[in-house]
C-alpha positions as CSV (number, residue, x, y, z in Angstrom):
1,X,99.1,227.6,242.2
2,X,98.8,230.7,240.1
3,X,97.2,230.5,236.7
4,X,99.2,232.1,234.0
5,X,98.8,235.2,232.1
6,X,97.8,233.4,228.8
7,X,95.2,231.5,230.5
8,X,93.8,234.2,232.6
9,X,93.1,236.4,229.2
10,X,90.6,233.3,228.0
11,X,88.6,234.0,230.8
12,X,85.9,236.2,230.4
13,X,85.1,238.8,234.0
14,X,87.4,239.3,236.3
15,X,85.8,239.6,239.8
16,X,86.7,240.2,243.7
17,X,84.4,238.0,246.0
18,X,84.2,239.1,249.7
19,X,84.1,236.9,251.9
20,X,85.4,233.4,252.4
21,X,83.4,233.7,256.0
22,X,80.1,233.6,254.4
23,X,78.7,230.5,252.8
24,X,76.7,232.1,250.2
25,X,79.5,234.1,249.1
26,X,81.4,231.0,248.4
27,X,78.9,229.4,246.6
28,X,78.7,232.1,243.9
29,X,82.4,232.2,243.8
30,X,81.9,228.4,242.5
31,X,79.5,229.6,240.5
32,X,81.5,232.0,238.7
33,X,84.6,229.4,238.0
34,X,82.1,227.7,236.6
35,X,81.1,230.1,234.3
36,X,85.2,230.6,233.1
37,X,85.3,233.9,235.3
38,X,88.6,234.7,237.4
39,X,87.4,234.7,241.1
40,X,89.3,236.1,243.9
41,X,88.2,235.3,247.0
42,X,88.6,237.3,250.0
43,X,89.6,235.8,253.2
44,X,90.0,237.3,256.5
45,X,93.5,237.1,258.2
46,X,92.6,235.7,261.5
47,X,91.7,232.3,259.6
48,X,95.3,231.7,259.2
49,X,95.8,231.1,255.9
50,X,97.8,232.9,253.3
51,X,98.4,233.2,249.5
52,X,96.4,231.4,247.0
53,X,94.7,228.3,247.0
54,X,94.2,226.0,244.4
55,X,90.8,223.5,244.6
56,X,91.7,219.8,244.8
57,X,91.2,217.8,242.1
58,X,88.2,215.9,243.6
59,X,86.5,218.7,243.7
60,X,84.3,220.5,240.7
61,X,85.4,224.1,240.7
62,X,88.5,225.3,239.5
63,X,90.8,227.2,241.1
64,X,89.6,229.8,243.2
65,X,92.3,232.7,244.2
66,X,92.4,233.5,248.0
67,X,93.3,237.2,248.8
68,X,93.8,237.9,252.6
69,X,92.4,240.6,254.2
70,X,92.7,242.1,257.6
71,X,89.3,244.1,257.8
72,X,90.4,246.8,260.6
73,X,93.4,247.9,258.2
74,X,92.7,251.0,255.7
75,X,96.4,249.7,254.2
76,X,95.2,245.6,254.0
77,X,92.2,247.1,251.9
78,X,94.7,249.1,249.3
79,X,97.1,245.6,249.4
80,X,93.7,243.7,248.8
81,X,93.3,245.4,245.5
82,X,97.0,245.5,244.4
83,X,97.3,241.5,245.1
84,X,93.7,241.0,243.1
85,X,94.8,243.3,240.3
86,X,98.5,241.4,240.1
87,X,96.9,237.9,240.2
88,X,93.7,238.4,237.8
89,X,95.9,241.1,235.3
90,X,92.5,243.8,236.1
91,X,89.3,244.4,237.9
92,X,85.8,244.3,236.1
93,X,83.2,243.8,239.3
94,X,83.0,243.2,243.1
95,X,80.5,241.4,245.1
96,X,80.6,242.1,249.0
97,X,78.0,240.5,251.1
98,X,77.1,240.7,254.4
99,X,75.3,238.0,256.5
100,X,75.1,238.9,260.0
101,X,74.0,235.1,261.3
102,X,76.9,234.1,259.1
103,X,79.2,235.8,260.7
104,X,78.1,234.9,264.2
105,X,78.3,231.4,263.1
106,X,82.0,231.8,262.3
107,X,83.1,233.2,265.8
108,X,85.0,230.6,267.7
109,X,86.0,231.4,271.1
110,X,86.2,234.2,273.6
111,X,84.2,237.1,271.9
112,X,85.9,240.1,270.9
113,X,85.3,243.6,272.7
114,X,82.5,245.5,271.2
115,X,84.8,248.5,269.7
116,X,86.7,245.4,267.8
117,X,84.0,243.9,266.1
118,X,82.6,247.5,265.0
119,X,86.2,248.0,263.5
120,X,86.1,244.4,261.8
121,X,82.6,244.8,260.2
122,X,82.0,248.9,259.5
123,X,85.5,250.2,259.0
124,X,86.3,247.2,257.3
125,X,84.0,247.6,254.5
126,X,84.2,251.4,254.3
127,X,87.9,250.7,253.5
128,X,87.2,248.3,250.5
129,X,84.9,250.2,249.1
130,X,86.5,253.0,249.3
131,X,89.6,251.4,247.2
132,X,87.0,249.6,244.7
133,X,85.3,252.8,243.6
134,X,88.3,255.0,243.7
135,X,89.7,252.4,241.1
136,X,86.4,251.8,239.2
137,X,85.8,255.9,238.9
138,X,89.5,256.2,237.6
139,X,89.2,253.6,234.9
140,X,86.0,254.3,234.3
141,X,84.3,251.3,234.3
142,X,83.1,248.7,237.2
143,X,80.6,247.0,239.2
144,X,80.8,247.1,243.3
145,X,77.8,244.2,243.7
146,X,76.5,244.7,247.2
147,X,74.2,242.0,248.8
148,X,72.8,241.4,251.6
149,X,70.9,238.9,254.1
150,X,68.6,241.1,256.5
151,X,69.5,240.4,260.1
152,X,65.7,239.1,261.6
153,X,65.1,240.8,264.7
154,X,65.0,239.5,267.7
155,X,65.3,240.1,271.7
156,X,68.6,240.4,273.2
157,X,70.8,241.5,275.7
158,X,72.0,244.9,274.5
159,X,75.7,244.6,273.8
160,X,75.5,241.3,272.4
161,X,77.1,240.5,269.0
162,X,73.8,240.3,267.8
163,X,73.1,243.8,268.9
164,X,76.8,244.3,267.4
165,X,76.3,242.7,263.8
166,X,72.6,244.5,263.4
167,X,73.9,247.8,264.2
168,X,77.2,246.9,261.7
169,X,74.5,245.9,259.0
170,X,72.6,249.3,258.9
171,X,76.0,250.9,258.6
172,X,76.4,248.6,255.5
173,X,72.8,249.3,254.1
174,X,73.5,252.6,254.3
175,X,77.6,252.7,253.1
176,X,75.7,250.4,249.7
177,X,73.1,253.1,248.9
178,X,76.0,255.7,249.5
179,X,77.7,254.7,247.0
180,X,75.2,253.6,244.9
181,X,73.8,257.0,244.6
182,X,77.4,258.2,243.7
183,X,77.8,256.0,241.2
184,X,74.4,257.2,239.8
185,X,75.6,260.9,239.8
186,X,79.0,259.8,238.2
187,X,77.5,260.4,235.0
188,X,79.3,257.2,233.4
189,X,77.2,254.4,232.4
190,X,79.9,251.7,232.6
191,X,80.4,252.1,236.6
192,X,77.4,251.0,238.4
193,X,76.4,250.0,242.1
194,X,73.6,247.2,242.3
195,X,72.1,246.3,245.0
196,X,70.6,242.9,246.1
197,X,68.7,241.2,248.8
198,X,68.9,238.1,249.4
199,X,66.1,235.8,251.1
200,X,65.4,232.6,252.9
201,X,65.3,230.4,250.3
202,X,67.1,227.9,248.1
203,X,70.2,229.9,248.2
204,X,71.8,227.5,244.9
205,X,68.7,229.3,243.5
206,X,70.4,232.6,244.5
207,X,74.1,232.0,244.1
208,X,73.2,231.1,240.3
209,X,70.8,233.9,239.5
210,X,73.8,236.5,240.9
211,X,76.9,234.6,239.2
212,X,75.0,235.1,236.1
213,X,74.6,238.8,236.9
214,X,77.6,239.0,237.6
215,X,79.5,237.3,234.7
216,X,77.4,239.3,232.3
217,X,79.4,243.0,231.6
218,X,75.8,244.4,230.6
219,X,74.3,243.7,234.1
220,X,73.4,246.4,236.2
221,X,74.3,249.2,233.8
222,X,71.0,250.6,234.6
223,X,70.7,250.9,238.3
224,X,68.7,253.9,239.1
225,X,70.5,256.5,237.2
226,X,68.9,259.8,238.6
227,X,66.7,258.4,241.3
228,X,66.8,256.6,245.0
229,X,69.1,253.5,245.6
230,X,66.6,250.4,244.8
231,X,67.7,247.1,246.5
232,X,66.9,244.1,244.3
233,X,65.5,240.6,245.4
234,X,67.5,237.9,243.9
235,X,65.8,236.5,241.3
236,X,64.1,239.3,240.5
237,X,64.1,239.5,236.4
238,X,64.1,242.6,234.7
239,X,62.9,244.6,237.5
240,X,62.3,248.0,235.9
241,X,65.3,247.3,233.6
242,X,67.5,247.3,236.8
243,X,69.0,244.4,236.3
């Protein structure tokens, strides 16, 4: 069920939530209907579902919208955006997280080849992003939130997925303080790249502390302008006046 126009203007940010694969993701997406923000929340393809998706009544969040994404496609990252702008009317923020042990967890079956996963979760993200600041430089203003849960090491069989989803997460460190650094060198003040860590706590704690981030316009309007990418713990308040 699609919310109407006339509803959608009461709310207050309008914000793109990748992805539906990651728990934590899904909790701040709850947190943010919560706090009367429109929520779209990005779902891979290969889970089968399509369209948006309306909570059931038993439940205590709102509706959350569900945009499908296939990560390996440059042109599912443009229709990503297009279907997000249609169904929320615009585009204030983004949050994209990446939890490697989280997406382990969510393989089922016969592993993909190597080459497939390292299209799923590097290309994939270089495509979205690429979209999100390309829209967020045009209309001058924007938040691309990335946050992520480091990968602990550990001793495997080179090859693995684990070996897989740790190199995949460097390549996302590294895409976040990319584009952080570009956003700093913009020279606009109302597009902005923060960058947050999560840890191994009480991840409610978390999911609230970066909802509200999120849901507040003035939030992250001073990352680092002029200096080095800085990644934030979650929590963290008033770091520096980063967040």
């Amino acid at each position: 069920m699609t919310k109407s126009p006339a509803i959608l203007e009461t709310m207050s940010e309008r914000i793109l939530v990748c992805d539906k694969s990651i728990p934590f993701a899904g909790m701040v997406a709850g947190e943010l209907r919560n706090k009367n923000a429109a929520v779209a929340l990005v779902h891979t393809a290969a889970s089968g579902e399509a369209g948006s998706l309306e909570a059931s009544s038993a439940s205590a969040v709102p509706a959350l919208h569900e945009i499908s994404w296939t990560r390996r496609s440059q042109l599912s990252a443009k229709t990503v955006l297009l279907e997000t702008r249609n169904t929320l009317l615009s585009l204030d923020s983004a949050l994209l997280v990446y939890d490697a042990q989280a997406f382990i967890s969510s393989l089922s079956g016969e592993l993909e080849s190597v080459p497939a996963l390292l299209d799923d979760y590097i290309d994939g993200y270089v495509f979205l992003v690429r979209e999100l600041a390309s829209l967020f430089l045009h209309q001058k203003k924007g938040r691309i939130f990335f946050a992520i849960r480091p990968f602990p090491s550990r001793s495997v069989l080179p090859g693995s997925s684990e070996t897989v989803f740790a190199l995949a997460e460097a390549a996302f460190i590294r895409l976040a303080e990319e584009t952080s650094a570009y956003f700093s060198s913009s020279g606009s003040t109302h597009v902005s790249c923060p960058l947050i860590r999560l840890g191994d706590g009480d991840d409610t704690e978390d999911a609230t502390w970066l909802a509200d981030k999120l849901a507040d316009p003035d939030a992250g309007k001073l990352v680092s302008r002029g200096g080095s990418p800085r990644w934030v713990k979650a929590g963290s308040r008033n770091i520096l006046g980063i967040l």
